[in-house]
ZAGUPA-794746 format. One line per field, with one value per residue (C-alpha): x, z, y; residue in three letters. Coordinates in Angstrom, 3 decimals. Example, Ala and Ser with C-alpha at 12.3 -4.5 7.8 and 13.67 -1.06 7.14 Angstrom:
px = 12.300, 13.670
pz = 7.800, 7.140
py = -4.500, -1.060
rest = ALA, SER
This chain:
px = -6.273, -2.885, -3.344, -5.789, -3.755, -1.021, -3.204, -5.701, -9.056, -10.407, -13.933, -13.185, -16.408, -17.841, -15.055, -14.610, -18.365, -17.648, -14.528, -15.493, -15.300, -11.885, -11.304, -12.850, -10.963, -7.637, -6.752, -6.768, -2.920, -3.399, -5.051, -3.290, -5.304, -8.347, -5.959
pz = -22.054, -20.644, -20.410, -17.899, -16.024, -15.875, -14.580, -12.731, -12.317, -9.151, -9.700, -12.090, -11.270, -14.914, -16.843, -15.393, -16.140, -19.618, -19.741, -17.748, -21.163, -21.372, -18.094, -19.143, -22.111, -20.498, -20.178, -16.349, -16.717, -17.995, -14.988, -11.943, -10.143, -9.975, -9.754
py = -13.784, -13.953, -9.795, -9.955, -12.621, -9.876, -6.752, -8.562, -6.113, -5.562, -7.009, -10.173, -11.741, -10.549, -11.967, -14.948, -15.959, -15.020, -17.145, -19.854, -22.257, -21.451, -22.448, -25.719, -25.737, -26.070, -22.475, -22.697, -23.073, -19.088, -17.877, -18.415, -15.844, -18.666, -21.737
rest = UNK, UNK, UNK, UNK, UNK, UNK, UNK, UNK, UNK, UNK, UNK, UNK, UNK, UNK, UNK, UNK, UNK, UNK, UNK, UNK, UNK, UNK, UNK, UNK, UNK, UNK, UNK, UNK, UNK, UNK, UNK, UNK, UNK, UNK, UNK
């Protein structure tokens, strides 16, 4: 969700357990705010 990488939410915690399989997936590159 290159959205959320743009207006990053104060609490994030809940999203990025959701979207930790996309991290996996390769889509790290899209969220620079967790490296």
């Amino acid at each position: 969700r290159p959205e959320f990488a743009l207006k990053p939410r104060p609490e994030p915690e809940p999203d990025f357990s959701l979207d930790l399989p996309n991290l996996t997936q390769g889509k790290d590159k899209q969220w620079p705010i967790y490296g």
